[in-house]
Backbone as JSON, one array per atom type, in Angstrom:
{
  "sequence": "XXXXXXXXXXXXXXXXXXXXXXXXXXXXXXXXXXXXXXXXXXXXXXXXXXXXXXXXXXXXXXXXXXXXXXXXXXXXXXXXXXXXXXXXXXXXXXXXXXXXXXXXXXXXXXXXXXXXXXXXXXXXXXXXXXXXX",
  "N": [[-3.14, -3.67, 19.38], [-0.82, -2.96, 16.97], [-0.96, -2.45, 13.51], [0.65, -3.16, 10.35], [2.12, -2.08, 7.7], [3.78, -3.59, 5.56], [6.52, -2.47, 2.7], [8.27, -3.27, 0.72], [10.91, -4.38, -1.72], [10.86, -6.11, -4.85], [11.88, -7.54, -7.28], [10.43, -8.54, -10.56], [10.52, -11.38, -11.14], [11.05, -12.88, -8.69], [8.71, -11.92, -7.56], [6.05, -13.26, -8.65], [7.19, -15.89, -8.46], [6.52, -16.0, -5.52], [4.3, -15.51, -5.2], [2.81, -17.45, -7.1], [3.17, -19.65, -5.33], [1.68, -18.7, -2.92], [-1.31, -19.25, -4.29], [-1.02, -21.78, -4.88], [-1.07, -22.65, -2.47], [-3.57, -22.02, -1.06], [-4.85, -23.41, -3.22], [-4.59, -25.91, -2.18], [-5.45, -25.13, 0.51], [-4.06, -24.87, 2.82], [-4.35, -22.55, 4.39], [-3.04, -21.84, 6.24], [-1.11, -21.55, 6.11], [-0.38, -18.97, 4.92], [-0.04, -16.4, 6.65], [-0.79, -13.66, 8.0], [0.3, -11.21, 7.52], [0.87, -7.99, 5.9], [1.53, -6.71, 3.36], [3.36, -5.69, 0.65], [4.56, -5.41, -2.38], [6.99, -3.94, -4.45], [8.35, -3.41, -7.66], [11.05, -1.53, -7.74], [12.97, 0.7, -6.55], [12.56, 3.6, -7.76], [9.47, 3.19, -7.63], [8.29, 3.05, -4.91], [9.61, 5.44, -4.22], [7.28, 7.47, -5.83], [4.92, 5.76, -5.04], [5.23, 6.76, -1.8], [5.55, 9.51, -2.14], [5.48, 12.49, -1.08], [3.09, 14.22, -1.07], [1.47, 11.92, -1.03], [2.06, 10.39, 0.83], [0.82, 12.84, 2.89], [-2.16, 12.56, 2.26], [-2.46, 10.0, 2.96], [-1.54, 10.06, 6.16], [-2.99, 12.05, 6.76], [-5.91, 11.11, 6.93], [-6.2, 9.08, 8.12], [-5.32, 10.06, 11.0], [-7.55, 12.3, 11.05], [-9.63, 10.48, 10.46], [-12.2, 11.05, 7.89], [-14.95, 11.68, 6.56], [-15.72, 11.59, 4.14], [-14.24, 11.75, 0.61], [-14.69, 14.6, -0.62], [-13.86, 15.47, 2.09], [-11.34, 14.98, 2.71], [-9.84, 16.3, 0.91], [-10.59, 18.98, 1.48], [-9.12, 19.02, 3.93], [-6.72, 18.67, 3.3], [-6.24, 20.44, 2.04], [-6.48, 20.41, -1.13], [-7.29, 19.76, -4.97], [-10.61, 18.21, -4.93], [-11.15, 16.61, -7.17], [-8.21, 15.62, -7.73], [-7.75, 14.42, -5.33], [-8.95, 12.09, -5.37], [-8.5, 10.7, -7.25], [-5.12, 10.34, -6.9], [-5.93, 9.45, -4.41], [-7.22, 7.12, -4.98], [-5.37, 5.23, -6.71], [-4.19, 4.59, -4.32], [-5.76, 3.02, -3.14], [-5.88, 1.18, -4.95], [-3.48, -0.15, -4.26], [-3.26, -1.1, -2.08], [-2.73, 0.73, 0.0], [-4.85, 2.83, 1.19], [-8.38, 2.02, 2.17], [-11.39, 2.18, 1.0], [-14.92, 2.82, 2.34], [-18.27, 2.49, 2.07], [-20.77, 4.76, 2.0], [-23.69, 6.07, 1.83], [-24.08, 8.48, -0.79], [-21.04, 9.01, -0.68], [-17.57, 8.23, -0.4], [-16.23, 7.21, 2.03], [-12.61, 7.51, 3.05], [-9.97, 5.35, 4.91], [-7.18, 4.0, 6.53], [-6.14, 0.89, 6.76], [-3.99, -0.01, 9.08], [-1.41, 1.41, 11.12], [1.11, 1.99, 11.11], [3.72, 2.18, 8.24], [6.18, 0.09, 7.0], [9.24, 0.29, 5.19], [11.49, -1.96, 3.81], [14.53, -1.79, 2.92], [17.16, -3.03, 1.01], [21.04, -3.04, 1.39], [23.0, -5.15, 0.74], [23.32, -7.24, -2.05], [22.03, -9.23, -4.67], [22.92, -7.6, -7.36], [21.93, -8.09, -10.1], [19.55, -7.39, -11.71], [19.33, -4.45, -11.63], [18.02, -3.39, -9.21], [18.39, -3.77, -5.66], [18.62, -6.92, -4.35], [15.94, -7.85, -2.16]],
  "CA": [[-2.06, -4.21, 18.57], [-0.65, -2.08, 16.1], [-1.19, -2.98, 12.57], [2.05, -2.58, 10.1], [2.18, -2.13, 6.42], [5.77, -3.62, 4.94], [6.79, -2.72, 1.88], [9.83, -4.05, 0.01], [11.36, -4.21, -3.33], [10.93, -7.48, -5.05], [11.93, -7.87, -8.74], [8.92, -9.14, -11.09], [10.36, -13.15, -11.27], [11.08, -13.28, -7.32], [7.0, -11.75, -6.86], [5.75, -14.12, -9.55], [7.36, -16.86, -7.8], [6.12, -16.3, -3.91], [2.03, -15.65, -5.42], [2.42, -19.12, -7.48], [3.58, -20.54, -3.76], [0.75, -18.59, -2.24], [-2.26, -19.18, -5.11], [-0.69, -23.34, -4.35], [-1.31, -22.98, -0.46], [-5.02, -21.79, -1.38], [-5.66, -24.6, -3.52], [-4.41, -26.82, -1.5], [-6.35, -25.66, 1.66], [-3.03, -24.54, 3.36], [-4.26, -21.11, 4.55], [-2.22, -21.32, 7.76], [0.96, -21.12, 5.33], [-0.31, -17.87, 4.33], [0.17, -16.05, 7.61], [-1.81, -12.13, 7.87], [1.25, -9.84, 7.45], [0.12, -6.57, 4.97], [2.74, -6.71, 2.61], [3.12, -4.55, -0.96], [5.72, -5.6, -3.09], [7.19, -2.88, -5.54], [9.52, -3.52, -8.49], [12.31, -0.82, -7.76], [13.08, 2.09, -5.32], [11.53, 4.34, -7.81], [7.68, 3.2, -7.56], [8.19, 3.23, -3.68], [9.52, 6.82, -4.19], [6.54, 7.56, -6.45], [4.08, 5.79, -4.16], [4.71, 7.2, -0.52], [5.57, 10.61, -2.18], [4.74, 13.21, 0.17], [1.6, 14.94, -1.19], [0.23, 10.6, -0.96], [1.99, 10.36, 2.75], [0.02, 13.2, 3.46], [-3.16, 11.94, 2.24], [-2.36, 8.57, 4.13], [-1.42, 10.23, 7.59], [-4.79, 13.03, 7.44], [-6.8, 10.11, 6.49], [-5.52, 8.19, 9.66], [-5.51, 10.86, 12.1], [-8.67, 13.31, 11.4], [-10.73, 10.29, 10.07], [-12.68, 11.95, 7.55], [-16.47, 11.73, 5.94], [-15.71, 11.37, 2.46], [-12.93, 12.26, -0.04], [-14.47, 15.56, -0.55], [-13.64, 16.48, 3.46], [-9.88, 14.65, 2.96], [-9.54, 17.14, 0.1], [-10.39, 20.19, 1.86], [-8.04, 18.59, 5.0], [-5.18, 18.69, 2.61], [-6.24, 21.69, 0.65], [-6.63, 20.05, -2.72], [-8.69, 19.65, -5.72], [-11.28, 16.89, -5.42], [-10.51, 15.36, -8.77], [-6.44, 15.31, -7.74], [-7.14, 13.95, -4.58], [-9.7, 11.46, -6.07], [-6.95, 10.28, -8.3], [-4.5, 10.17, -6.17], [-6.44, 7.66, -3.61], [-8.08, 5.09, -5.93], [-4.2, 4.43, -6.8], [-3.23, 4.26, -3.08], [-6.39, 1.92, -2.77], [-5.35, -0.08, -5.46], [-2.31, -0.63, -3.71], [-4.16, -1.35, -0.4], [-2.36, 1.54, 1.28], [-6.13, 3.11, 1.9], [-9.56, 1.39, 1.72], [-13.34, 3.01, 1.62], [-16.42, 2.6, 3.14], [-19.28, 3.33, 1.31], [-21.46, 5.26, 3.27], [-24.55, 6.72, 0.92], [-23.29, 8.83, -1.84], [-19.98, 9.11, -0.26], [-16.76, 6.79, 0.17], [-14.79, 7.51, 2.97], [-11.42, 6.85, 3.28], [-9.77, 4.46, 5.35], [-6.63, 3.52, 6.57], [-6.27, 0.06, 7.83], [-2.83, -0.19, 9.36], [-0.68, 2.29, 12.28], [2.52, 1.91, 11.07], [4.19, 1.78, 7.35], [7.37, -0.36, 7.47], [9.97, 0.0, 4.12], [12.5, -2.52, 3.49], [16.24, -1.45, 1.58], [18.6, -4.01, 0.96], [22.02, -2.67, 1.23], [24.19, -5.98, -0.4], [22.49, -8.29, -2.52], [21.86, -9.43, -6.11], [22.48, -6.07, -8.61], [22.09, -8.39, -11.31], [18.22, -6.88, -11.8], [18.77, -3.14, -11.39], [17.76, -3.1, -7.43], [19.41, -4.8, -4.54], [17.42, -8.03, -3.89], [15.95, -7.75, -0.49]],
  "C": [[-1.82, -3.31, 17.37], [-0.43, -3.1, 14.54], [0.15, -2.3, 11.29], [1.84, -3.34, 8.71], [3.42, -2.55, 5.85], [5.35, -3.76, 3.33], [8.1, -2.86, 1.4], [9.41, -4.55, -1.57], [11.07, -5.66, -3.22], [10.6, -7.51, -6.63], [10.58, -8.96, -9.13], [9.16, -11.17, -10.84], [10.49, -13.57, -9.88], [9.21, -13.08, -7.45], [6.18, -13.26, -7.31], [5.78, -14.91, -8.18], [6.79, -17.02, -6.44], [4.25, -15.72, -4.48], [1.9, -16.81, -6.06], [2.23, -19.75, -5.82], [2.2, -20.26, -2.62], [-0.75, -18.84, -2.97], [-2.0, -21.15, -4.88], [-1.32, -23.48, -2.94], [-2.95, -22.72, -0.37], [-5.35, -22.75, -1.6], [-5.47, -25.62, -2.88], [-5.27, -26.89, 0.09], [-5.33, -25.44, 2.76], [-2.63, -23.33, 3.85], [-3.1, -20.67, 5.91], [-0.84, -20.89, 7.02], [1.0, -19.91, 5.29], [0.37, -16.6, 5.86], [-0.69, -14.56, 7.28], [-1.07, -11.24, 7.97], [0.44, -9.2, 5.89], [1.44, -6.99, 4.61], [2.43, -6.18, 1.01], [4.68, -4.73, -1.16], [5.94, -4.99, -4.6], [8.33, -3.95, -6.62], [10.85, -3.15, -8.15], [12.12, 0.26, -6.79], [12.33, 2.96, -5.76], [10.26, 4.41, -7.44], [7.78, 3.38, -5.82], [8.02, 5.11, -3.54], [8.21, 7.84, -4.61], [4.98, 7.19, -5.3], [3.85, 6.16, -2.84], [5.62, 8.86, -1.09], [4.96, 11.58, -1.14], [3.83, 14.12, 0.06], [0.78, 13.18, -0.99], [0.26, 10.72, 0.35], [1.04, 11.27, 3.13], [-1.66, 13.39, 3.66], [-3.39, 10.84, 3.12], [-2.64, 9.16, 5.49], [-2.63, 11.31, 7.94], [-5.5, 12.05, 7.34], [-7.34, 8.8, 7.88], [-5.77, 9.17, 10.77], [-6.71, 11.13, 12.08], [-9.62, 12.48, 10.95], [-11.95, 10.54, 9.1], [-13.69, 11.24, 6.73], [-16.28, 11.28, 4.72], [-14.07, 12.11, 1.89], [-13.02, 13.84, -0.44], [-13.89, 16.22, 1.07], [-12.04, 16.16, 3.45], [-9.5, 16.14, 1.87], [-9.55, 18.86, 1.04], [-9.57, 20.16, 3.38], [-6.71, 19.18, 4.47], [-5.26, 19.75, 1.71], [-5.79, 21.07, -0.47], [-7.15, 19.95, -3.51], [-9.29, 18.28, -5.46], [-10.55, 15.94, -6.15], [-9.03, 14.76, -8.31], [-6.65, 14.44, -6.52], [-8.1, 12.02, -4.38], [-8.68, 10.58, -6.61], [-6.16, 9.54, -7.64], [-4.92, 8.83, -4.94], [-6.85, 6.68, -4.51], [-6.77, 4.59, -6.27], [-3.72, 3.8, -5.38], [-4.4, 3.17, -2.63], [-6.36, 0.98, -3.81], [-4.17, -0.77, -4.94], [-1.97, -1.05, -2.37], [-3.64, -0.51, 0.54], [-3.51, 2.71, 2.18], [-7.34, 1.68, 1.21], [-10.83, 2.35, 2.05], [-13.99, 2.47, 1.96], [-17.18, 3.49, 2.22], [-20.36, 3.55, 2.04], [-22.37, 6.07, 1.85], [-23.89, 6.94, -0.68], [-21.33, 8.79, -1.69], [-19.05, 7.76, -0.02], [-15.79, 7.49, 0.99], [-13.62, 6.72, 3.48], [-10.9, 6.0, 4.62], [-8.5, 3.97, 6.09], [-6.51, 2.62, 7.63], [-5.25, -0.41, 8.71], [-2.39, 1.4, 10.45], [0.59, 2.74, 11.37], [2.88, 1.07, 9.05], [6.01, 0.95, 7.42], [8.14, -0.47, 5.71], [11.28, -0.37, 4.28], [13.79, -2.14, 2.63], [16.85, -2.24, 1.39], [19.86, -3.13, 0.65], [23.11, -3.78, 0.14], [22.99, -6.57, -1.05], [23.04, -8.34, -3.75], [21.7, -8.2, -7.1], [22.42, -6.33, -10.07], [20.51, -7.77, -12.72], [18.32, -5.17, -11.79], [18.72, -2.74, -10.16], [18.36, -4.49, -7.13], [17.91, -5.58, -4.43], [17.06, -7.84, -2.59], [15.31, -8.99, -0.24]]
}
C-alpha cells in the first residue's frame, strides 16, 4: 500500500480550528474520527516553497531510495556538509517529512511515506493572502 504525505495550505484560524476538533475527539475517546491520513498543514505557498525546496526534495528522495546509515552517509549521498545537511533534516523531521532511528551513535534517516501529495486551491477565499483550500 503506498503511503502518501498531503500537504495543503491552511490559514492559522482554519488549522487552529480542525486541532481543537481533533484534541476534542481524543478527549472524548473518538479516535475513529481521527482517521490515519499524513497530513502537514502550511500557512501560505511560500513555506511549502521553502519546505520541499529542491536541495530538501533531494534529501527526502536519497533518503527514500538509497536508505542510508546515518546522516553522515545522506550527506556524502548528496554531496554536502554534515552540519547543512544536519540542519536541514531536524527541520524536515520537525515537520514529519523524515523520521530517525537511533541506531548507536548514529540516527538514520527515514522516510515514512512513497508519495508526497500538494494541494493548490485555484478559487476560494483571498480574504487571508492565500486561496483557502
Amino acid at each position: 500500500m503506498t503511503e502518501t504525505l498531503h500537504i495543503e495550505i491552511e490559514p492559522g484560524d482554519e488549522f487552529d480550528t480542525r486541532v481543537a476538533e481533533k484534541m476534542r475527539a481524543l478527549d472524548e475517546d473518538r479516535t475513529e474520527e481521527l482517521g490515519d491520513e499524513r497530513v502537514l498543514s502550511v500557512p501560505d505557498e511560500g513555506t511549502i516553497e521553502r519546505v520541499l525546496s529542491e536541495k530538501n526534495l533531494e534529501l527526502i528522495r536519497t533518503a527514500a531510495r538509497e536508505e542510508p546509515s546515518s546522516l553522515r552517509e545522506l550527506a556524502r549521498l548528496v554531496g554536502r556538509d554534515i552540519k547543512n545537511v544536519s540542519e536541514a533534516t531536524t527541520e524536515l523531521e520537525a515537520l514529519g517529512l523524515l523520521e530517525f532511528v537511533r541506531e548507536g551513535r548514529s540516527k538514520r534517516p527515514i522516510v515514512p511515506y512513497d508519495e508526497i501529495e500538494v494541494t493548490y486551491a485555484v478559487r476560494g477565499d483571498e480574504d487571508d493572502g492565500v486561496l483557502a483550500a
